[in-house]
N, C-alpha and C positions, 0 to 999 in steps of 0.2 A: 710573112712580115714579122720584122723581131721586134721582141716590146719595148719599147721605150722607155732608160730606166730614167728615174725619179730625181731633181737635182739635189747637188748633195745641198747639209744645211750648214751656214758659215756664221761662225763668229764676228763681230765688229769689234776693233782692238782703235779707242781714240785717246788721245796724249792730251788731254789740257791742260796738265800739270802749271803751267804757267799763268791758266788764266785768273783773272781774281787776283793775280800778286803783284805790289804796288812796284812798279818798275824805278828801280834804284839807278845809279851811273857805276857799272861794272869797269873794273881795270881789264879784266878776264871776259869776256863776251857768254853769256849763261843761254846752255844748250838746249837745258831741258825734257835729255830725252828719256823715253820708259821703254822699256824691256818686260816686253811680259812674258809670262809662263805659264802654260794651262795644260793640265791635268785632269783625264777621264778614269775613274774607278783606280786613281790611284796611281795611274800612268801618263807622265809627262807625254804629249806628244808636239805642243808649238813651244816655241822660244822665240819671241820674234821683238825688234828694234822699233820702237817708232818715233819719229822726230817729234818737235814742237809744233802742237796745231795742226798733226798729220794723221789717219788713220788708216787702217788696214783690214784687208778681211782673212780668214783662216777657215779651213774645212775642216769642220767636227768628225769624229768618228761617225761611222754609219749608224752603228747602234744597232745591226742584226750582233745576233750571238746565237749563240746552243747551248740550251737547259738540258743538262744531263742529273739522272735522280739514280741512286742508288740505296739498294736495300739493306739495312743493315744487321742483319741476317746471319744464322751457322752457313746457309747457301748463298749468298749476293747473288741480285739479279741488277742488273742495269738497261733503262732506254734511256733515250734521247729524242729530243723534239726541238728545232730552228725555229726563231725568233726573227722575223723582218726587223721589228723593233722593239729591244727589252723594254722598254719603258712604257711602247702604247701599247704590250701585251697587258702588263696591269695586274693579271690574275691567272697564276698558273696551279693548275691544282694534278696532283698524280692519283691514279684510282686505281683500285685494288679488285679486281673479279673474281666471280664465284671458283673458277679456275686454278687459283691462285696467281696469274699473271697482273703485270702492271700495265698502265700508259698514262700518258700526259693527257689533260684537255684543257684548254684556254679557251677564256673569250667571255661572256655574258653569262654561258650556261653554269660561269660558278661563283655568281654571285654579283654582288653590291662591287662594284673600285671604289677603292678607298685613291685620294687624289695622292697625285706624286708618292708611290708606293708600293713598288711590289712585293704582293703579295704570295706564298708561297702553300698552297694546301698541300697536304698528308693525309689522305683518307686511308691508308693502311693504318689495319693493328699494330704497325711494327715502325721502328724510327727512321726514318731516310736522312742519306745525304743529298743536299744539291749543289747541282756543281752550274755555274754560269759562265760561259766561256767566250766574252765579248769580244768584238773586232777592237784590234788595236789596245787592248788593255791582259791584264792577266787572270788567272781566273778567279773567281766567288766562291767560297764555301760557305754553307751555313747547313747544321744540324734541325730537324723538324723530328718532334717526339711523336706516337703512333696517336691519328685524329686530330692533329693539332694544324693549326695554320702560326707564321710567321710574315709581321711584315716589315718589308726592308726600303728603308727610307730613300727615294732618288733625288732628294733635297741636294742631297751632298756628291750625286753622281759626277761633274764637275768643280772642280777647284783650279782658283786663278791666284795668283800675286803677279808683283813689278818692280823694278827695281827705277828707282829714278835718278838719272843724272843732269850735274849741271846746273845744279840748283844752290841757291843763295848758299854762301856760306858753308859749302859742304868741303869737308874736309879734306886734304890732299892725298889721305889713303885710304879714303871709303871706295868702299865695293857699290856707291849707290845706297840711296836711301828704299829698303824694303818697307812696301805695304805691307799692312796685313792681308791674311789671306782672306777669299771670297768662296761662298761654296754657292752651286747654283747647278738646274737639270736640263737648262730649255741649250739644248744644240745652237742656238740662235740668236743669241745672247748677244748684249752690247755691254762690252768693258769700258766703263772711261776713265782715265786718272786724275784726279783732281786734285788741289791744293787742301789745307785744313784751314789754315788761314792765309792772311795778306801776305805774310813775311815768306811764304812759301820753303817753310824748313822741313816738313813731314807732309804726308801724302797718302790716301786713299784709294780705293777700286770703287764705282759706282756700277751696280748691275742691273741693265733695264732692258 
């Protein structure tokens, strides 16, 4: 019997950009719509249109990757260890044996999780590279000095802006009025666009 995989986990993309603003008498009928753009570790992979008052859903990257560690060594040695999921691994530590070989070990056995943060051990004498090389995105380098640990922020693993059209007063060669951007880690995430004020000239991402 094959295992049943896991559903994926989706974004919520919702357009309120309209609401909250004091409804005028338009010559031009105001469309109001947002365009978002979402970004994993750096790599676009949604683009997507949503009308007024409409939303949508998007599938996140999966979030397995492979942590590869190299030694930085007159000899390099190199493993590798797969990740279901970079983020609920948490704590990956490489270990050093009487032998002189390496390997990876995750999980509990190395410590305290620090929240939203991976963390990166070095129990070699010697400096490693690691390499993280996620679905859908490109890959991670960060340098770890010999005995040290390194932790990497997944606050910001996610990034969203929007572009909004349709709105009061916007000019007849704007590209759309851009939000600011949003940085956020949870796969699952609900994007809404909303107004700043009544007059609805400028515009927001809310992430909850």
């Amino acid at each position: 019997m094959s295992e049943k995989m896991p559903p994926m986990s989706e974004l919520t993309l919702i357009n309120n950009a309209s609401a909250n603003v004091v409804s005028l008498d338009n010559i031009v009928p105001l469309k109001y719509q947002a365009r978002f753009y979402v970004s994993y570790w750096g790599s676009q992979f949604a683009d997507v249109l949503v009308n007024e008052t409409s939303s949508t859903t998007v599938n996140s990257p999966s979030g397995s990757a492979t942590m590869m560690a190299t030694t930085m060594t007159s000899t390099p040695a190199t493993t590798s260890v797969d990740l279901k999921n970079a983020q609920e691994a948490s704590n990956v530590a490489l270990l050093y044996a009487s032998d002189g070989t390496i390997g990876f070990r995750t999980g509990s056995a190395n410590g305290a999780v620090t929240a939203n943060t991976l963390t990166l051990q070095n129990q070699c004498p010697f400096a490693v590279q690691f390499v993280l090389e996620p679905d859908q995105a490109p890959p991670q380098t960060w340098t770890v000095g010999p005995n040290s640990n390194l932790g990497i922020p997944l606050s910001e693993m996610f990034t969203a802006y929007a572009k909004v059209h349709g709105y009061p007063n916007e000019p007849a060669s704007s590209g759309g009025y851009q939000t600011p951007a949003v940085a956020f880690s949870s796969p699952s995430a609900t994007l809404t666009v909303w107004a700043n004020n009544s007059k609805g000239e400028s515009y927001h991402i809310q992430v909850t």
